[in-house]
N, C-alpha and C positions, 0 to 999 in steps of 0.2 A: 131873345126869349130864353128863358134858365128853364132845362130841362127838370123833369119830376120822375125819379126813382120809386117805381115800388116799393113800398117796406111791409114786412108784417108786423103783424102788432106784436107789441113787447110784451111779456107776460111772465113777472116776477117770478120767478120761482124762489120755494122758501132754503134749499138748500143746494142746490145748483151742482157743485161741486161734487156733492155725495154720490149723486149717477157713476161719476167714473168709477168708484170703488168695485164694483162688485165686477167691473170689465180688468181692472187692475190685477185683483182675487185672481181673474181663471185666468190669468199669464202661467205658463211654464212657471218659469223665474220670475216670480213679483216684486216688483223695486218696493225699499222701505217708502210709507209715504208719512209725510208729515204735514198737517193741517194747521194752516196759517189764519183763523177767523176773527171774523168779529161780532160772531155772537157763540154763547155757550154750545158745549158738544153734552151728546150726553154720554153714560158711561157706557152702553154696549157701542154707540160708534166709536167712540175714542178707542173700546179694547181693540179696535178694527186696525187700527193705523201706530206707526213708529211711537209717536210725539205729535200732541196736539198744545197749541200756543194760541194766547187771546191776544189779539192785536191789540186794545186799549192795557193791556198789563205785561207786554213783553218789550222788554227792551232790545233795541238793534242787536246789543252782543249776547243778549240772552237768545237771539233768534237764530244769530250767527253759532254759540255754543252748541242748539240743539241739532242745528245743519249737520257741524260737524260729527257731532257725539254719533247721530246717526247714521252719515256717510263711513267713520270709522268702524262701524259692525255690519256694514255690509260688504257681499264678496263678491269679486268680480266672478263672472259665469265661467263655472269650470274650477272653482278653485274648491 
């Protein structure tokens, strides 16, 4: 007999990811963050975050360019 796991039900959220944000915000020190999607942001989220990137129109190195561009303007704690 194959056992049966409870699951609950799935329930699309339309921007999932956005929740973290505002936990991100009240850090001390809030890491840059950079929003990787695929669908449209709009512009008061976007002012929210480093670099925002549409997956259907960013290339690998253009993904890898904004990593770093944004890794290099930030500073270690304390500096």
């Amino acid at each position: 007999m194959t056992p049966t796991w409870p699951t609950a039900p799935r329930r699309r959220r339309r921007r999932p990811g956005w929740d973290l944000l505002a936990d991100i915000e009240a850090l001390t020190l809030p890491p840059s963050v950079v929003v990787f999607s695929a669908s449209e942001v709009d512009r008061p989220q976007s002012a929210r975050v480093a670099a925002v990137l549409l997956k259907a129109q960013t290339s690998n190195d253009e993904l890898l360019q904004a990593l770093q561009r944004v890794l290099g303007q930030s500073h270690p704690p304390g500096a």
